[in-house]
MIMARLO-867138 format. One record per residue (C-alpha): residue number from 1; residue in three letters; chain; y, x, z. Coordinates in Angstrom, 3 decimals, padded with zeros to 6 digits, always signed. Each point is the difference from the previous one (the first is absolute). Layout:
% MIMARLO-867138
NUM; ALA; A; Y; X; Z
...
% end
This chain:
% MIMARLO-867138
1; UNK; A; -002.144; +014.990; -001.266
2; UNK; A; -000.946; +002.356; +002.301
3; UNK; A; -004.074; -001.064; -000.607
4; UNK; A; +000.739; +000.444; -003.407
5; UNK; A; +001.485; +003.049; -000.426
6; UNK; A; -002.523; +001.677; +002.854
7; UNK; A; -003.074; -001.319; -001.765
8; UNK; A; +001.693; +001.662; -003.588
9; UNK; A; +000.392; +003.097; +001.767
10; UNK; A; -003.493; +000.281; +000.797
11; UNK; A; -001.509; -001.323; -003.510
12; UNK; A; +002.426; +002.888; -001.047
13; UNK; A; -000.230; +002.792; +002.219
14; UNK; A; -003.928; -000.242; +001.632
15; UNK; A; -002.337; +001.971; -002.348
16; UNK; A; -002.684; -002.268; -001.413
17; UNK; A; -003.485; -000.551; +001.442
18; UNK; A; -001.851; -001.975; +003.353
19; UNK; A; +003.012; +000.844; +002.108
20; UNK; A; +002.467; -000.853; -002.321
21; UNK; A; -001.798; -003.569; -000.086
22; UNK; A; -000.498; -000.511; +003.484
23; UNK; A; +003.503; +000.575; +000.981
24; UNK; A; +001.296; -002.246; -002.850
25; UNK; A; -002.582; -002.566; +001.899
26; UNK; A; +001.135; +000.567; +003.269
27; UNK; A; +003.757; +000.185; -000.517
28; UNK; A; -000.732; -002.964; -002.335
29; UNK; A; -001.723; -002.097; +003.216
30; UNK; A; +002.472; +001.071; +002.774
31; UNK; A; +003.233; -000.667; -002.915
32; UNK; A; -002.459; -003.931; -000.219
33; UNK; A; +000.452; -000.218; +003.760
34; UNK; A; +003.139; +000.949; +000.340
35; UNK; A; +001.427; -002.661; -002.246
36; UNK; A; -002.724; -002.779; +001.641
37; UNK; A; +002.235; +001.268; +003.751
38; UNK; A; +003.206; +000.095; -001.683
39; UNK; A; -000.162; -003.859; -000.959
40; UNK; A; -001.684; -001.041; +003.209
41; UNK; A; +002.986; +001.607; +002.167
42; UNK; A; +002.512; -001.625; -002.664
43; UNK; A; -001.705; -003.553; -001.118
44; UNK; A; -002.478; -001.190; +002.572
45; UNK; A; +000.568; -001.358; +003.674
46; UNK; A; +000.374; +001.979; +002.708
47; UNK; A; -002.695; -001.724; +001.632
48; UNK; A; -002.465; +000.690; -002.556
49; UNK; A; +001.390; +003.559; -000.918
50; UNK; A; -002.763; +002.211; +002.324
51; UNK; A; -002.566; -002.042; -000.970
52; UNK; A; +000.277; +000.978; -003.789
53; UNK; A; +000.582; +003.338; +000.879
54; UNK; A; -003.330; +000.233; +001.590
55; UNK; A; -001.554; -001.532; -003.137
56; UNK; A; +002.171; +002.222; -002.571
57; UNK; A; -001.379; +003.160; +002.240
58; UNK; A; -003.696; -001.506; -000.628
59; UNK; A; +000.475; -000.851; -003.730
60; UNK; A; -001.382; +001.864; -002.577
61; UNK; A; +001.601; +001.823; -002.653
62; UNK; A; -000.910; -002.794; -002.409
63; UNK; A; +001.410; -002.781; +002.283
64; UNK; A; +002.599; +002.111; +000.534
65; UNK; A; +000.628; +000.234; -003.413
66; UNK; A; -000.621; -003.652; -000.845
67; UNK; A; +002.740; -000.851; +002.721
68; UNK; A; +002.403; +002.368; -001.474
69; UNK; A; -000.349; -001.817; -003.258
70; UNK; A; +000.465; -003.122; +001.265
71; UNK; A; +003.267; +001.401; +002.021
72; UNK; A; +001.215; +001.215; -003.289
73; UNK; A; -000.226; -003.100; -001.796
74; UNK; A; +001.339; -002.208; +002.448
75; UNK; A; +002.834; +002.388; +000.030
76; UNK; A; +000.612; +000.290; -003.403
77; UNK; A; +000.078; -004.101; -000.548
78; UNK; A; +002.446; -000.255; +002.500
79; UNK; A; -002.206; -001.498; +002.993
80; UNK; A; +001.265; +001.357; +002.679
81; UNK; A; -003.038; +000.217; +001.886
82; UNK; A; -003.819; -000.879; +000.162
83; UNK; A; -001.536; -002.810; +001.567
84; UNK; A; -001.932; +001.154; +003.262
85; UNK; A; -003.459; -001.322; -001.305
86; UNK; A; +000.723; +001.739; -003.335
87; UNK; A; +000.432; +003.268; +001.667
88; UNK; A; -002.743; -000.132; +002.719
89; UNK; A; -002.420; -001.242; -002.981
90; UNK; A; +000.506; +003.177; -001.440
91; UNK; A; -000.981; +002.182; +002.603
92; UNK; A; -002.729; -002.157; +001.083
93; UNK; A; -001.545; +000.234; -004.279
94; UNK; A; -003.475; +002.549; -000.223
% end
């Protein structure tokens, strides 16, 4: 909620134009990793926790966002969690 209602605020309140855009991007990446962290330190091993937080920190935004996807859906079905190799495939996709 508190993603949501940050990222309206600045859709709302940031004039438009190139910085408007690249904060939307930005806040848009970190909110992508914060989510990816959020489920690691929740769902995953504790074993294999700092290892995925190394690869979330080397992701890019569109893995990032990928992952988040994939989060969300699992989520939403009711999975409780993603399958290691389904999570690390993401991060490891071009």
């Amino acid at each position: 909620m508190l993603l949501r209602d940050t990222m309206r605020q600045i859709q709302s309140d940031v004039p438009e134009g190139p910085g408007k855009d690249a904060l939307l991007a930005n806040f848009t990446t970190r909110s992508n990793a914060f989510v990816a962290l959020n489920f690691v330190s929740k769902n995953l091993p504790k074993q294999h926790q700092a290892d995925f937080d190394n690869l979330i920190a080397k992701a890019t935004p569109k893995q990032l966002a990928r992952l988040r996807t994939l989060i969300e859906r699992s989520q939403l079905a009711g999975h409780g969690s993603l399958r290691l190799l389904e999570f690390a495939t993401v991060l490891q996709e071009e």
